[in-house]
N, C-alpha and C positions, 0 to 999 in steps of 0.2 A: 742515127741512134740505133743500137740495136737491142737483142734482146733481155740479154743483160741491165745493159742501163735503164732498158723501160723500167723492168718489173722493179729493181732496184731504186727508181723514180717514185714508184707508185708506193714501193712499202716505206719511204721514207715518209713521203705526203700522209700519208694514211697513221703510221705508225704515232701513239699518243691522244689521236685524233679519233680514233675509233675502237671498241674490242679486239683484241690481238685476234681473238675468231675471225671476226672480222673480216682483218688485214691478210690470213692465212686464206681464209674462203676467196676472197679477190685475187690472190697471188695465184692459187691454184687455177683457178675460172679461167687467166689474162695467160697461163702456161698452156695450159690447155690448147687454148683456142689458138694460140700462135703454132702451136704444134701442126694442129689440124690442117689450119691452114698453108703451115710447108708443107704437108703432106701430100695435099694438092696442089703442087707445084709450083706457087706463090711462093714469089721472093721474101725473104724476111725485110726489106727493106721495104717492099711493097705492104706488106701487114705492118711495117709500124707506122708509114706512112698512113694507112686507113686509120691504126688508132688512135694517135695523135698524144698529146701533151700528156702524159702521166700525171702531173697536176692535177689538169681539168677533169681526169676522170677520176681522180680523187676528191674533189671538191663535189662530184656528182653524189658518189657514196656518201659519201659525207652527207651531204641535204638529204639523203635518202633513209639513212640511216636514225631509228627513233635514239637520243639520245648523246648524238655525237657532236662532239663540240664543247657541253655543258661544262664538263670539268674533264682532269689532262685523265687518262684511263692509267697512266702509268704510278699518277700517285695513291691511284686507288688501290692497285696492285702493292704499292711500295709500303704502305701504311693503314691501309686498311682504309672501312669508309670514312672515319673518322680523323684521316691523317695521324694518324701515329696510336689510337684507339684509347682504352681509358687505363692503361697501364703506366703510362707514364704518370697520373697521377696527379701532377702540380699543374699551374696558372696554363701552361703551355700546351697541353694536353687541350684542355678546355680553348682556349686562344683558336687552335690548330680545329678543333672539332666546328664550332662555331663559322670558322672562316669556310669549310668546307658547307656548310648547310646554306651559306651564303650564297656562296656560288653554282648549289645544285639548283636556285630557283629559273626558274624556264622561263625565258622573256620570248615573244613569238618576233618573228623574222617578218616585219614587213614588206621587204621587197620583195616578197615572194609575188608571183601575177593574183592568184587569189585574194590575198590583202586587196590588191589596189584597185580591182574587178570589184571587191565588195563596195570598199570606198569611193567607187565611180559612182554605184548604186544608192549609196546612202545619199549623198550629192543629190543625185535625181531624184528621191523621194522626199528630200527634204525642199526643194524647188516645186516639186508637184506640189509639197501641201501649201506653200505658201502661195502660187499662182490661182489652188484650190478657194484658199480662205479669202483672199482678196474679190473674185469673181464670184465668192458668194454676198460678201457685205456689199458691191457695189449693184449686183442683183436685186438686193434691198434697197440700194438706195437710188436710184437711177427711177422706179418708178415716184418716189417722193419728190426730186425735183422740182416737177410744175408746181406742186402745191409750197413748194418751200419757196421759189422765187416769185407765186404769186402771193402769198405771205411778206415777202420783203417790198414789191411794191406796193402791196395797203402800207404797210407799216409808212412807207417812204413817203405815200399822199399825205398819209395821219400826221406825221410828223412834220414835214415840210423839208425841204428840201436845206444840208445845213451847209453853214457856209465856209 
């Protein structure tokens, strides 16, 4: 791959998916740095080799970036925030504005390691309290024993043994 097709790689991955700032701030940053580095005398083949998949470091941005992902940036740009805003007036306007409110809502990414790091946590503290509450009532009841089983043999002479 070379230079070319990276960045080419990167603004496709990127492009809808993030602020066109964004996409131009990455572009420029990933120019840059290849530059620099033929400069010092590194093959370009060797620097795209270190950088690797255009993708993955769009998928990087992307998780990094507040916002991206939520809804496509291009129909924001194309229609305003409202998909098409309130000029058009009729059912579809409203249709269009609605759908967009829908899909601005923020649902959190649980695969993230924090997600599942807390979730490990809750695990354990919910195990703690129950190991906690158990070994307190048996606390209490452990010393009542004697008196409870020698209550069951009065009871058992008093009564007689049944059959």
């Amino acid at each position: 791959m070379n230079r070319e097709e990276f960045l080419e790689g990167l603004e496709t991955a990127l492009s809808g998916n993030v602020p066109p700032a964004v996409v131009q701030e990455n572009l420029r940053y990933y120019r840059e740095y290849i530059r620099t580095e033929m400069q010092k005398g590194r093959s370009q083949e060797d620097v795209m080799e270190e950088l690797g998949d255009p993708r993955l470091i769009a998928r990087t941005i992307m998780d990094t970036t507040p916002g991206a992902g939520e809804t496509s940036y291009e129909e924001y740009q194309e229609g305003g925030r409202y998909g098409g805003g309130y000029e058009s007036g009729g059912q579809e306007g409203y249709g269009q504005r609605r759908e967009n409110v829908r899909s601005s809502i923020h649902f959190y990414d649980l695969n993230k390691w924090y997600w599942k790091l807390l979730g490990i946590l809750l695990v354990v503290g919910i195990i703690s309290v129950v190991i906690t509450v158990v070994t307190g009532l048996l606390s209490l009841v452990i010393p009542l024993l004697p008196v409870i089983g020698l209550v069951a043999v009065i009871m058992w002479f008093v009564q007689g043994p049944r059959r």
